[in-house]
C-alpha positions as a printed Julia matrix, in Angstrom:
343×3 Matrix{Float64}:
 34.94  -24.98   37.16
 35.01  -21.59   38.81
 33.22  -23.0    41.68
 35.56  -25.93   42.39
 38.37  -23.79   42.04
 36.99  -20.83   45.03
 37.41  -23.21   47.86
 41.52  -23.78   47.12
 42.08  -19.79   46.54
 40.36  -18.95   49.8
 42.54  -21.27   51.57
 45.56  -19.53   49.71
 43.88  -15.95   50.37
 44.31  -15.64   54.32
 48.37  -17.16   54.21
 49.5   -15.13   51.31
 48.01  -12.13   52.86
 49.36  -12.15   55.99
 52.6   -13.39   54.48
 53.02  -10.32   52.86
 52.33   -7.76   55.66
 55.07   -9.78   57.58
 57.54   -9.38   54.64
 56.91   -5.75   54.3
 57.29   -5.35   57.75
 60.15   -7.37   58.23
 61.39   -5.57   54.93
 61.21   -2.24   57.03
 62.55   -3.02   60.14
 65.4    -4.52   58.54
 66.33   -2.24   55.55
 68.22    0.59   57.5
 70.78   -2.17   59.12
 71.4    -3.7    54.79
 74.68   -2.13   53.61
 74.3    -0.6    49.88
 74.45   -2.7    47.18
 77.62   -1.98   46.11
 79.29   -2.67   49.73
 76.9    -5.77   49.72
 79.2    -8.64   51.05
 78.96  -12.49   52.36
 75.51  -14.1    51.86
 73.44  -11.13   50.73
 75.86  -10.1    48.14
 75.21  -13.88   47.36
 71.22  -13.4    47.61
 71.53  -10.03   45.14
 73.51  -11.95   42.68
 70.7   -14.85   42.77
 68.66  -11.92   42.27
 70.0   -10.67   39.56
 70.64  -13.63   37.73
 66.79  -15.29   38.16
 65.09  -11.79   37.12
 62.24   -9.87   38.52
 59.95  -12.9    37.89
 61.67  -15.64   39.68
 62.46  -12.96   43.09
 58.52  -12.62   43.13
 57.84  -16.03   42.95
 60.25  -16.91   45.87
 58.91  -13.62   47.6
 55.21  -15.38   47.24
 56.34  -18.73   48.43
 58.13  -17.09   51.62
 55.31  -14.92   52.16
 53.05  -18.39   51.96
 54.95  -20.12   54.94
 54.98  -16.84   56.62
 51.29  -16.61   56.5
 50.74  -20.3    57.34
 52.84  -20.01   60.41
 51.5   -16.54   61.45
 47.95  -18.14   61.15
 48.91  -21.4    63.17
 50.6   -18.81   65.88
 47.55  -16.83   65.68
 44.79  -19.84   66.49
 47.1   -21.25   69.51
 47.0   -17.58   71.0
 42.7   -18.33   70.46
 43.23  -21.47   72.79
 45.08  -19.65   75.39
 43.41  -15.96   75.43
 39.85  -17.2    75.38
 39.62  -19.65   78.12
 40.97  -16.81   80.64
 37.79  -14.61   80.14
 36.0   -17.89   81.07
 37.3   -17.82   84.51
 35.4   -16.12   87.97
 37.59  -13.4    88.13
 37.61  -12.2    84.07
 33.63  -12.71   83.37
 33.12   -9.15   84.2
 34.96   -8.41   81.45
 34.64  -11.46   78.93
 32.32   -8.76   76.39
 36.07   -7.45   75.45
 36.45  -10.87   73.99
 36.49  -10.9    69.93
 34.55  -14.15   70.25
 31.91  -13.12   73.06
 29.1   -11.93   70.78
 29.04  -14.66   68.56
 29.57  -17.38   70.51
 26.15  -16.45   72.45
 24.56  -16.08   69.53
 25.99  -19.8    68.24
 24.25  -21.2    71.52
 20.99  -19.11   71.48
 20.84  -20.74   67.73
 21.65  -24.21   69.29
 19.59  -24.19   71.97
 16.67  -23.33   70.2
 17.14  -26.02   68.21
 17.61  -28.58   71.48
 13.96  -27.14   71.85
 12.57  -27.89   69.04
 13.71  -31.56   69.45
 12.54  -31.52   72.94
  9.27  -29.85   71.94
  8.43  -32.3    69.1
  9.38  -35.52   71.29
  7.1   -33.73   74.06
  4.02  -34.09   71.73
  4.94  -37.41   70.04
  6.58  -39.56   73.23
  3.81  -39.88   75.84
  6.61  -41.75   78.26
  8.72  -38.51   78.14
  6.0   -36.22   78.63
  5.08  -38.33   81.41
  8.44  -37.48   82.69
  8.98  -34.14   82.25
  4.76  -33.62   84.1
  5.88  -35.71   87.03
  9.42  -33.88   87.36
  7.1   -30.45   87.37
  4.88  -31.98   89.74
  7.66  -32.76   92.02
  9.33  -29.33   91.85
  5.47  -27.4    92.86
  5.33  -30.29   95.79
  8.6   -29.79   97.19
  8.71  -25.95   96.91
  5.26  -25.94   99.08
  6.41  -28.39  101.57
 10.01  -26.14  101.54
  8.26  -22.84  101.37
 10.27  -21.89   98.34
  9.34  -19.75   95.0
  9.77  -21.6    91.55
 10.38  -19.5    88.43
  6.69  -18.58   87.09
  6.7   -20.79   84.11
  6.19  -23.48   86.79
  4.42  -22.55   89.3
  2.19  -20.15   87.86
 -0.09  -23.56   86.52
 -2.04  -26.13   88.5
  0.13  -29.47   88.52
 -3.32  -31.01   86.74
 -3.29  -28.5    83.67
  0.59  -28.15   82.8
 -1.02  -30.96   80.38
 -3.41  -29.25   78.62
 -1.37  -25.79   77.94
  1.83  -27.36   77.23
  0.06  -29.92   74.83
 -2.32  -27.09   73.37
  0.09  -24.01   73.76
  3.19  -24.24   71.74
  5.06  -21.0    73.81
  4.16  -22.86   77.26
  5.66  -26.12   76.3
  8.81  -24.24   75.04
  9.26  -21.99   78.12
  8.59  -25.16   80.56
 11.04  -27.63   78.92
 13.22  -24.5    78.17
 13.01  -24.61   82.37
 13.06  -27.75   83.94
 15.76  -29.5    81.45
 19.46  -29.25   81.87
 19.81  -27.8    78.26
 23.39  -26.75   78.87
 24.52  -30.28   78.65
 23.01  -30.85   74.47
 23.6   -27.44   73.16
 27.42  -28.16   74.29
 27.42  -31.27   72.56
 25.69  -29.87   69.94
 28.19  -27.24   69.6
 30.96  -30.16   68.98
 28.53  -31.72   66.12
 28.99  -28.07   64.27
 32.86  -29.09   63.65
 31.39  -32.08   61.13
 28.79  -30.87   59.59
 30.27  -28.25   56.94
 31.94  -31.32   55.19
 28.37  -33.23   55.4
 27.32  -30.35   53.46
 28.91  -30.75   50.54
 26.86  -32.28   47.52
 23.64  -32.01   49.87
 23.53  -28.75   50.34
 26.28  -27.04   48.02
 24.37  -23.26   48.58
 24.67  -23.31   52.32
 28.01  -25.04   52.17
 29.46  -22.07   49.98
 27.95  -19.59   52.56
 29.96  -21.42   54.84
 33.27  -21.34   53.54
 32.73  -17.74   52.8
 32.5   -17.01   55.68
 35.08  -18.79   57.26
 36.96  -18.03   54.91
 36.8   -14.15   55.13
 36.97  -14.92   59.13
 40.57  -16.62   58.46
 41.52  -13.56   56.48
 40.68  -10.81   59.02
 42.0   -12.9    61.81
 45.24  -13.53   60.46
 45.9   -10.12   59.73
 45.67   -9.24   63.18
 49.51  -10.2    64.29
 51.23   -8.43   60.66
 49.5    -5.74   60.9
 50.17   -5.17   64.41
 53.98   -5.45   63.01
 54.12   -3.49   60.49
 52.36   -0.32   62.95
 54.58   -1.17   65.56
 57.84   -0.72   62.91
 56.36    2.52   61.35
 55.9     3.92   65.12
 59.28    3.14   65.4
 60.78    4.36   62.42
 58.39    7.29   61.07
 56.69    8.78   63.98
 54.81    7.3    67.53
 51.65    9.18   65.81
 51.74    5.97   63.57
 49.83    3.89   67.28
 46.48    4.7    66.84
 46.85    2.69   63.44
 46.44   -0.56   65.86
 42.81    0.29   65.64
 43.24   -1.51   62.47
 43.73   -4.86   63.18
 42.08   -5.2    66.57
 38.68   -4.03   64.57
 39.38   -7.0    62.14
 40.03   -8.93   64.64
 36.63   -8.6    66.05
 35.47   -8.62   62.17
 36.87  -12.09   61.87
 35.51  -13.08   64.59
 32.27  -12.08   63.79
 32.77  -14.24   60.12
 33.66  -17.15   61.87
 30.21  -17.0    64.5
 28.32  -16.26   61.33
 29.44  -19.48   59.55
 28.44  -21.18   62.81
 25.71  -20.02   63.24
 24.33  -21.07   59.93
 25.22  -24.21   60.44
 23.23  -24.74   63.74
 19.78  -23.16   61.93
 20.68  -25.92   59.33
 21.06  -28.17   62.39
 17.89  -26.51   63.44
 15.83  -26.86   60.41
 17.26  -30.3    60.02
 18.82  -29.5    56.69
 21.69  -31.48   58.15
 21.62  -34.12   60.78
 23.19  -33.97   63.8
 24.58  -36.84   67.52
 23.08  -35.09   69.59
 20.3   -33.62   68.3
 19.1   -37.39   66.69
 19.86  -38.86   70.69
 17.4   -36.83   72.21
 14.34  -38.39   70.11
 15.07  -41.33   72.13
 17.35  -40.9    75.11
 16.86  -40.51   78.31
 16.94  -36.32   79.6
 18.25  -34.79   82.27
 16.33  -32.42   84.39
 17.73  -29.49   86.54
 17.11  -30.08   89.93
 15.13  -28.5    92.71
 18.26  -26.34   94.2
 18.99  -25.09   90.95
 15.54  -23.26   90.58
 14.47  -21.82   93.62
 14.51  -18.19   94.88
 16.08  -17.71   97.56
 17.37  -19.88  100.44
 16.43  -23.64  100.56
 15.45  -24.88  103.35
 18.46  -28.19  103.5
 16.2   -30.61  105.82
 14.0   -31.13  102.74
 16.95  -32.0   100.58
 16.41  -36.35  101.16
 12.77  -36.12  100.44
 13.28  -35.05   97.1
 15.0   -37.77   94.84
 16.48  -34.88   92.09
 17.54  -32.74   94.6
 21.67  -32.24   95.4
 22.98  -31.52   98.68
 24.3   -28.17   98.12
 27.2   -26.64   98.88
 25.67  -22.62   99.18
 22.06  -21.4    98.1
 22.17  -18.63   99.64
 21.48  -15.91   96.82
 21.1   -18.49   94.26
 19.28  -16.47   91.73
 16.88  -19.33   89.09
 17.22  -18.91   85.64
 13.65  -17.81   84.65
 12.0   -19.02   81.63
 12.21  -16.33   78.96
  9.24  -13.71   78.57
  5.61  -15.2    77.3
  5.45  -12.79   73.96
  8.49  -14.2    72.51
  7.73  -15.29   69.1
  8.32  -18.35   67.46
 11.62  -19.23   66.4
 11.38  -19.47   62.51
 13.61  -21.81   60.91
């Protein structure tokens, strides 16, 4: 009973906090301009006579319910400042700076989580589908002819092996076969759509796998809480600099570190949910696609070192004309003593 109850007061937990804060604060900003009680006149002589006729009881209960909406508007304000703020560290001109975001840290660890499990997929399929491994050979095979013919340098991963014996170490070695798929397929493309699958599977969770589903909304849950502190609390500072002291600023430490704390709560629930994804606790689109469909590879200009030469561009059928390679910089395959990811 306990259990079924936790889910319904964590939902109640973040709104009622946060209402609060914003009725204190509001309380405190407001006070000075109130007339005394005994001047009291229009509607709030109206509102202390309601008072006083409900009791202490009935004023906290209409205190709670206020503080309720409050909180569920301050948390709905809060979320549609998320969609505005974090797309504009996205951008050329912010990524300098996007590590100030509260969400930076755990959204790269969300996609390291998901694209190790695009890997696995890949990796499996590699050893099981002999028409995609087919594929993926003759793609590397293309890249080590071109680059000769072009004079260009391919990340190490691929042309540090004969053409003949990327076989027999990708079959044979699992660490190859994940740093050469981990190369030469566009894995950007799953692990986003991967990323969207997270939003359904908590809910797919429940009476499967009740444990990990609890972690879940734990999590989230104590993400929602921190989060939606952030604006109150940013209040009620800004009112006690302004009516006790200015010393009262370097309180906003406060919420911005639980901002970042929520933050954090909310990448750990994801992240969770892409090892289940991972592990295949759950099942997931995208993930269950790529058994069977068709992958896309990144093209020659997108891996070379250095400056391509362009009159080789129509003799490779993958390759793009491009716009600028100058000082394109390839994404090399990650370093040969990484372990195994454990799942």
């Amino acid at each position: 009973m306990l259990s079924s109850l936790l889910p319904g007061l964590r939902e109640l937990r973040a709104p009622l906090a946060a209402g609060y804060v914003w009725l204190l604060g509001l309380w405190l900003a407001l006070r000075p301009g109130l007339p005394p009680d005994v001047h009291a006149t229009g509607v709030y002589k109206d509102l202390l006579d309601l008072g006083t006729w409900a009791g202490k009881a009935a004023i906290f209960a209409a205190a709670t319910f206020a503080a309720y909406l409050l909180g569920t508007m301050s948390l709905a304000v809060t979320h549609w400042l998320d969609t505005i703020v974090t797309p504009l560290f996205r951008r050329s001109k912010l990524r300098r700076i996007a590590w100030i975001e509260p969400k930076y840290r755990g959204r790269r660890r969300i996609l390291r989580a998901l694209r190790d499990a695009v890997l696995n997929k890949l990796s499996d399929r590699f050893l099981t589908d002999e028409t995609f491994r087919d594929q993926v050979l003759s793609h590397v095979a293309g890249l080590q002819d071109f680059a000769r013919r072009a004079g260009q340098e391919l990340p190490e991963i691929v042309a540090g092996v004969r053409s003949g014996d990327h076989r027999r170490r990708a079959m044979d070695d699992y660490l190859h076969r994940w740093h050469l798929l981990g190369t030469v397929v566009r894995l950007d493309v799953y692990v986003e759509s991967a990323k969207e699958d997270l939003d359904y599977v908590g809910p797919r969770l429940l009476g499967k796998e009740d444990q990990l589903y609890g972690e879940y909304d734990r999590q989230n849950a104590e993400g929602s809480l921190r989060i939606g502190l952030f604006l109150p609390l940013t209040f009620l500072v800004a009112v006690l600099a302004w009516r006790v002291s200015p010393w009262c600023l370097p309180a906003l430490i406060v919420p911005v570190k639980l901002l970042y704390l929520g933050s954090s709560s909310w990448a750990a629930a994801e992240q969770n949910l892409a090892v289940a994804l991972a592990a295949e606790r759950v099942e997931s689109p995208t993930l269950e696609r790529l058994k069977s469909a068709d992958v896309e590879f990144v093209p020659f200009e997108e891996l070379v070192v250095g400056r391509v030469v362009p009159g080789y561009y129509a003799g490779y059928p993958n390759a793009r004309a491009p716009i600028e390679t100058q000082g394109r910089i390839a994404t090399v395959a990650p370093s040969r003593s990484m372990p195994k990811p454990k799942f």
